[in-house]
C-alpha positions as CSV (number, residue, x, y, z in Angstrom):
1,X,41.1,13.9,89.3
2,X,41.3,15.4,92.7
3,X,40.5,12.8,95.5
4,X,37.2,13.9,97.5
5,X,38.0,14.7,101.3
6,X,36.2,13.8,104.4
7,X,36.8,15.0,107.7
8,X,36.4,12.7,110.1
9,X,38.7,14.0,113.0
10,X,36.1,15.6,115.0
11,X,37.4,15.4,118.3
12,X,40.3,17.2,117.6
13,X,38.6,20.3,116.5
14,X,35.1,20.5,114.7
15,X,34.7,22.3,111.6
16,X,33.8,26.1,112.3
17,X,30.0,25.5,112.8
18,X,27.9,28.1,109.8
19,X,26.2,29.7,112.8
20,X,29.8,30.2,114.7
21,X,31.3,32.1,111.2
22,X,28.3,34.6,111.2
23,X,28.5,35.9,114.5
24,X,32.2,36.0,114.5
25,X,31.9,38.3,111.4
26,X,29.1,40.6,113.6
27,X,31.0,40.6,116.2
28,X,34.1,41.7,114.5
29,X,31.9,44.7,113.8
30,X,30.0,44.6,116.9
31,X,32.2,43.6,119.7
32,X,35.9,44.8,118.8
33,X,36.0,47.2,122.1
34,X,37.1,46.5,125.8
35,X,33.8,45.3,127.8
36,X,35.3,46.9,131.0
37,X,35.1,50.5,130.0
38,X,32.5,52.9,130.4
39,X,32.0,54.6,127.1
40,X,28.9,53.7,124.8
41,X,31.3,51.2,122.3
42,X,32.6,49.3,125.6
43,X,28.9,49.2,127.0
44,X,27.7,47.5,123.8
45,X,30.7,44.7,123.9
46,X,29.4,44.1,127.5
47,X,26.0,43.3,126.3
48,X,27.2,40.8,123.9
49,X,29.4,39.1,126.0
50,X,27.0,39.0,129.0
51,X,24.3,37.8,126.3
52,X,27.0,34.7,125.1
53,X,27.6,33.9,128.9
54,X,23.9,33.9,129.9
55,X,23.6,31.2,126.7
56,X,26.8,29.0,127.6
57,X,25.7,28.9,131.3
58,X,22.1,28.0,130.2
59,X,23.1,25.0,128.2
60,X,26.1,23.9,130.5
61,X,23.5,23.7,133.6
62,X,25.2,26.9,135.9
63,X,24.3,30.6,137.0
64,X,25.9,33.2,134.5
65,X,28.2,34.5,137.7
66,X,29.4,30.9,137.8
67,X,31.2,31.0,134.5
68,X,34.7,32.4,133.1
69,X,35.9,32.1,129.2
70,X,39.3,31.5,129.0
71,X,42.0,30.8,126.3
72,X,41.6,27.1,125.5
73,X,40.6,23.7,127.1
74,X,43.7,23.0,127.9
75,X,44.2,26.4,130.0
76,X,40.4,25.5,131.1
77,X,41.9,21.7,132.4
78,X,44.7,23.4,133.8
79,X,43.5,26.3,135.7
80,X,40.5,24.0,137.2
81,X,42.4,21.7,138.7
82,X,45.6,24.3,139.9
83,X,42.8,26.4,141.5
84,X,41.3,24.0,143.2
85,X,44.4,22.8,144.8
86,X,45.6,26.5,145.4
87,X,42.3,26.9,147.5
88,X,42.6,23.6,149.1
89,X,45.8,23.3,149.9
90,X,45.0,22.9,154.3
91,X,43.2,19.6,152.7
92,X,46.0,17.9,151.4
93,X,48.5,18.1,148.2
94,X,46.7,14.8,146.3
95,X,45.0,14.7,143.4
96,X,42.8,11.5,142.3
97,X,41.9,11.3,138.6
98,X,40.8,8.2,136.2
99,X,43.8,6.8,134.0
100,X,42.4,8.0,130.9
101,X,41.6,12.1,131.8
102,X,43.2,13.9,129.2
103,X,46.6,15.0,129.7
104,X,46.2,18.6,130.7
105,X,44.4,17.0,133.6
106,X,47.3,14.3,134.4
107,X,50.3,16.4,134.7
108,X,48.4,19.6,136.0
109,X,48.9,18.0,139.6
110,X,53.1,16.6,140.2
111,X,50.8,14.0,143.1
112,X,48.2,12.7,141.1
113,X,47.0,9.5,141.6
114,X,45.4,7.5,138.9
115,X,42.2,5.3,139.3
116,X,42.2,2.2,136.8
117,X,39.7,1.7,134.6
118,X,37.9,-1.5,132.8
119,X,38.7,-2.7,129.4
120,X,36.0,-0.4,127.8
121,X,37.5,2.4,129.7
122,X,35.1,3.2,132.5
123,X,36.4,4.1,136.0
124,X,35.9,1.1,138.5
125,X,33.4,2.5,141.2
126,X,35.3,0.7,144.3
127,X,39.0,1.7,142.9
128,X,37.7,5.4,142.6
129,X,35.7,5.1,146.0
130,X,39.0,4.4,147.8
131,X,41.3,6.9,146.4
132,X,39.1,9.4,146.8
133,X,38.7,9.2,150.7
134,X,42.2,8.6,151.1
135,X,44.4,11.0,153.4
136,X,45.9,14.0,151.8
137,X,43.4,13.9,148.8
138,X,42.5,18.0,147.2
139,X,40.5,17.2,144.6
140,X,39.6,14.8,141.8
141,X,39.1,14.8,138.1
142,X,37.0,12.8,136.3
143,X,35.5,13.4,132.6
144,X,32.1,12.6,131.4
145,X,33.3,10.7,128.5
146,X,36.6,9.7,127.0
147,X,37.7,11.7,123.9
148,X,39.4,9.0,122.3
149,X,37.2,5.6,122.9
150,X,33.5,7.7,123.3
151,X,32.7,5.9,126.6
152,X,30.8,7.6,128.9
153,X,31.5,7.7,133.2
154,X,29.6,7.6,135.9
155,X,29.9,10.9,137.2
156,X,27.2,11.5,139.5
157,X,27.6,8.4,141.4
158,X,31.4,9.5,141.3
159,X,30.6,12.8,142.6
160,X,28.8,11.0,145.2
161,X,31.8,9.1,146.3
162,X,33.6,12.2,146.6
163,X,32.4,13.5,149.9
164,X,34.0,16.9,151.0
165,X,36.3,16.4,148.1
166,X,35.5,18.9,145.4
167,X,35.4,17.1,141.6
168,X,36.4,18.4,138.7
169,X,34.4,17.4,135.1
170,X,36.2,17.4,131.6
171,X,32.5,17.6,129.7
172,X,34.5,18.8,126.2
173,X,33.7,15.6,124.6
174,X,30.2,15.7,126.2
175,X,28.8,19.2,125.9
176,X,27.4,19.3,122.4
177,X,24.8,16.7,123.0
178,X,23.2,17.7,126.3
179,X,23.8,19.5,129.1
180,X,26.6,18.4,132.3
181,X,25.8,15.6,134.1
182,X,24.9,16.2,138.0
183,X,27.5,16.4,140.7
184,X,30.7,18.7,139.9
185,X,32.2,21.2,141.7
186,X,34.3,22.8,138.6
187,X,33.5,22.1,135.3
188,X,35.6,22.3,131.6
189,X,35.2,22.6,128.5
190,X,36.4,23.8,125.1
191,X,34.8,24.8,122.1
192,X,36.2,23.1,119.3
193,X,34.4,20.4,120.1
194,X,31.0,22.0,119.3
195,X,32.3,24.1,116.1
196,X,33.0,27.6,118.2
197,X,36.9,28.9,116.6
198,X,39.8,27.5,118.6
199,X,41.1,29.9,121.6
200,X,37.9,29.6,123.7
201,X,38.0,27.3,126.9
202,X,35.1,27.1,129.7
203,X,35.8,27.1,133.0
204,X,32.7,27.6,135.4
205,X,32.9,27.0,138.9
206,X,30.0,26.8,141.4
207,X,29.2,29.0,143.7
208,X,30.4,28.2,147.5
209,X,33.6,25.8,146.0
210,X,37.1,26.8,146.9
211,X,38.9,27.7,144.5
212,X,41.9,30.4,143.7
213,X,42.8,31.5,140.5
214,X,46.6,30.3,140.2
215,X,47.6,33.0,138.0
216,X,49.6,36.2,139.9
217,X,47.3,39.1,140.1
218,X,46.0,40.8,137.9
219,X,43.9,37.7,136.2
220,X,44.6,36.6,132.1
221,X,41.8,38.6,130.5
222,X,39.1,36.3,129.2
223,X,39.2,34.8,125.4
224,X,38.3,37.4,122.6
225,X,35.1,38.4,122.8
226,X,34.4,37.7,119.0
227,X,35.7,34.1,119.9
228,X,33.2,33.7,122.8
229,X,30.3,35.0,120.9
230,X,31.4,32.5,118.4
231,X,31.0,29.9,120.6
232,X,27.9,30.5,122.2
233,X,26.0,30.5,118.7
234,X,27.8,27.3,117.8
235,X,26.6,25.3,121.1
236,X,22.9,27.0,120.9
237,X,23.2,25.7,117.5
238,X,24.7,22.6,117.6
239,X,22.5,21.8,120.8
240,X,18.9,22.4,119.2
241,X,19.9,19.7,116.4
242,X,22.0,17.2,119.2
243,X,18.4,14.6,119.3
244,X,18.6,14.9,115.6
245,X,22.0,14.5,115.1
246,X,23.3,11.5,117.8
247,X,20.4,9.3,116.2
248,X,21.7,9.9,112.7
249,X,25.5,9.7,113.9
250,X,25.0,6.9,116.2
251,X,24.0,4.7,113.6
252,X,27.1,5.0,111.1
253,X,29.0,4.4,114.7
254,X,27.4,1.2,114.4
255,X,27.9,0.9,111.1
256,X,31.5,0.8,111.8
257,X,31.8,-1.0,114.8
258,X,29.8,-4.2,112.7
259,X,31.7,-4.1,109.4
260,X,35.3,-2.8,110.4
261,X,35.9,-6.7,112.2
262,X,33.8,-8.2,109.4
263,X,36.2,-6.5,106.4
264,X,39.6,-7.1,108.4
265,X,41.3,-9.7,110.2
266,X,42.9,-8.6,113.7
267,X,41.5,-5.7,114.8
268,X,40.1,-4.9,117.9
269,X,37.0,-2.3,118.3
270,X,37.4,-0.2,121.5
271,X,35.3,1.7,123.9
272,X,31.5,0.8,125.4
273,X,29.3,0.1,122.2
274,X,25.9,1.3,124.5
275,X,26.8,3.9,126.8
276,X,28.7,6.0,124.8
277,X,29.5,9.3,123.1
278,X,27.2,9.0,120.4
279,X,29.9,10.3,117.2
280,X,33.1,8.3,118.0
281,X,34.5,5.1,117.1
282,X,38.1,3.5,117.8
283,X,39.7,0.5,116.6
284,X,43.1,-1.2,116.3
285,X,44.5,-3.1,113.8
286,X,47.5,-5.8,115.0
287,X,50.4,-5.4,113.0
288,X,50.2,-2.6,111.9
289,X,52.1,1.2,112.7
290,X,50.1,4.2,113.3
291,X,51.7,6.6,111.0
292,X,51.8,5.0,107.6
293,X,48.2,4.0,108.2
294,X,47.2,7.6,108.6
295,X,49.3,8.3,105.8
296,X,47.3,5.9,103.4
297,X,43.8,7.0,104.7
298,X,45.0,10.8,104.2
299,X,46.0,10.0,101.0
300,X,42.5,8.4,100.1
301,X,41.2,11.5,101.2
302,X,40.1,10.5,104.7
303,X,41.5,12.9,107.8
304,X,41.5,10.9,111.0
305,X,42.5,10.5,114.6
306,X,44.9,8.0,116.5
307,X,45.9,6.8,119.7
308,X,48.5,4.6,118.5
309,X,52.2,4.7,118.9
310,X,54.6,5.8,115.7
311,X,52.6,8.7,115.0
312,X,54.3,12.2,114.3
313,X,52.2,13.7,116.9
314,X,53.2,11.3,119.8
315,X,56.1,8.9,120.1
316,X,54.2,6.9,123.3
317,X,51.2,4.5,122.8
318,X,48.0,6.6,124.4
319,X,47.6,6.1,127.9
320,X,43.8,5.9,126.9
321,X,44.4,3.2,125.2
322,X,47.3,1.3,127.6
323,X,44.9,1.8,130.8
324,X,42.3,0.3,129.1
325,X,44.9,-2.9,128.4
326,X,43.5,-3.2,124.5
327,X,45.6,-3.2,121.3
328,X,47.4,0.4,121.2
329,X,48.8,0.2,117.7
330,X,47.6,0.7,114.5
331,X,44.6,2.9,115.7
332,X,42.0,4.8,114.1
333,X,39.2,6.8,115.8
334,X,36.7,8.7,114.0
335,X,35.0,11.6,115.3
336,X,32.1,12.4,113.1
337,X,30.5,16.0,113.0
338,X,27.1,17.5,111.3
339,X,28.6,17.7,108.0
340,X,29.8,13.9,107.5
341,X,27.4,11.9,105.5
342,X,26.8,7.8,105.2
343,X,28.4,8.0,101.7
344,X,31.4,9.3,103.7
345,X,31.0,6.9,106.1
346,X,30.6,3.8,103.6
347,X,33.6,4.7,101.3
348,X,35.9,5.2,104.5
349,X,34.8,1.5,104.7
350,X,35.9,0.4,101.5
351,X,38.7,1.8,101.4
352,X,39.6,0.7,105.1
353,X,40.6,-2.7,104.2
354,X,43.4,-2.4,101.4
355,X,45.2,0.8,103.2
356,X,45.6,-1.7,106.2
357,X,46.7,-4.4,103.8
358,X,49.0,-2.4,102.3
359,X,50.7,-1.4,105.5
360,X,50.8,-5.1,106.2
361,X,52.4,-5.7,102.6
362,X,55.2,-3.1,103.7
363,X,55.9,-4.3,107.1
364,X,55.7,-8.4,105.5
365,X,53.4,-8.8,107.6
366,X,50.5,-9.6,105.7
367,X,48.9,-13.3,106.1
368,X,50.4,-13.6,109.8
């Protein structure tokens, strides 16, 4: 008998949202020709993708003129923050960012200075305050909450801090609940998070900010324009259930962050458990590697996320997770999406406690 699956590795990618494989199909039909020619085919792709930017724009909180597609959230991180500092380069060569941006944001700038955060991973308002009106300082990045832990940031009272300096907001994580939060200067996105198809990053930048493209002229054309279509029906459709679905997905977080401690000894439950992304959960579990933990949930059917050290797809702890100075290995996070159900949720929790047992058994570890 075949094992039943459950995605639960949201955050990563969502699963290609219903709405999101329709209009990829149309638009296949629709859409196939170059938006920047003049013929009656061309003029017709141009309405589309006009149409998708209007929507994006609309739910993100910025004018149409204000927003480029481009080929992923990474390039999205990337090309935000290299712009800025391209167009701001008289100001200084600095970059300020929280400890636990993602990556793309952390290495985009060689100078980048990271703010520390709390043990729930929110920025500290007097650490950020400082580095921000120091000498030499470009740009800053902060996002509006953390991919990995769900905790939300205080972005407008960041933005606040900022001054002059222009701020950059990851909102991936953030965008398919409610709209960006006030204050940014340049704002990214991508749109697997929201079930859009991979390959479709946001970058939108507001009108009167410096910034230059960093890219030698001519400009990378914008993301396929099936892709983008794609991605605006997912977010439209994802955000006229978000109420709906954060109250419903909220509650199984809950549901995990009270029974994972009650059903195993030493583990640690991460991240805010109030202000937070309303679909993700992380916790750590002492003695125990990352990647033969994975390997015993996959195998029960369950597909999740970690930050932890000893996993194929990073030999480092996560610098979330280190900043935050909580348990790094041995983590889980689960992302939920639309699709996952309490039954789901409830037999991930039964079978939570023996595939961490039985890591502990391997290691002889077990009863420590």
């Amino acid at each position: 008998m075949s094992v039943p699956r459950a995605y639960l590795d949201a955050a990563t990618a969502a699963p290609l949202h219903p709405a999101a494989r329709a209009a990829l199909l149309t638009a296949h039909d629709e859409g196939w020709a170059d938006p920047d020619r003049l013929y009656t085919e061309a003029r017709r792709a141009r309405l589309l993708l006009d149409a998708a930017r209007a929507s994006v724009a609309s739910a993100i909180g910025c004018r149409p003129d204000e927003l480029r597609f481009v080929g992923s959230s990474t390039a999205a991180r990337q090309d935000g923050m290299l712009g800025l500092l391209a167009a701001r380069s008289a100001a200084g060569s600095t970059a300020v960012a929280s400890a636990v941006e993602h990556s793309a944001i952390l290495q985009a700038v060689p100078q980048t200075v990271r703010t520390p955060v709390d043990r729930v991973g929110r920025v500290d308002p007097e650490g950020w305050g400082a580095a921000v009106t120091a000498d030499g300082v470009a740009l800053a990045a902060l996002q509006a909450a953390n991919h990995e832990v769900g905790t939300t940031q205080p972005v407008t009272a960041a933005a606040d801090a900022c001054g002059e300096v222009p701020l950059l907001v990851d909102a991936t994580a953030w965008l398919p609940w409610r709209p960006a939060p006030a204050g940014w200067s340049v704002l990214v996105g991508g749109a697997e998070a929201w079930g859009g198809p991979p390959g479709v990053g946001l970058l939108a930048v507001r009108k009167g900010v410096r910034w230059r493209s960093p890219h030698p002229e001519p400009t990378p054309p914008e993301a396929s324009l099936p892709a983008v279509l794609a991605a605006a029906t997912a977010l439209e459709a994802v955000r006229a259930t978000a109420d709906e679905e954060a109250s419903r997905l909220s509650a199984l977080v809950d549901l995990v962050r009270e029974q994972v401690p009650l059903r195993i000894p030493d583990v640690e439950v991460v991240g805010d458990p109030v202000e937070r992304l309303p679909h993700v959960v992380t916790f750590s579990c002492l003695y125990v590697d990352g990647e033969p933990l994975l390997s015993a949930l996959d195998a029960a059917g369950f597909a999740v996320g970690s930050g932890s050290a000893c996993t194929s797809s990073a030999l480092e702890p996560s610098h979330v997770l280190a900043a935050m100075g909580v348990l790094t290995h041995g983590n889980i996070r689960l992302s939920l999406h639309p699709g996952v159900t309490e039954a789901d949720v409830r037999r991930f929790l039964e079978v939570l406690p023996e595939a961490v047992a039985g890591v502990r058994r391997s290691a002889g570890v077990e009863g420590l």
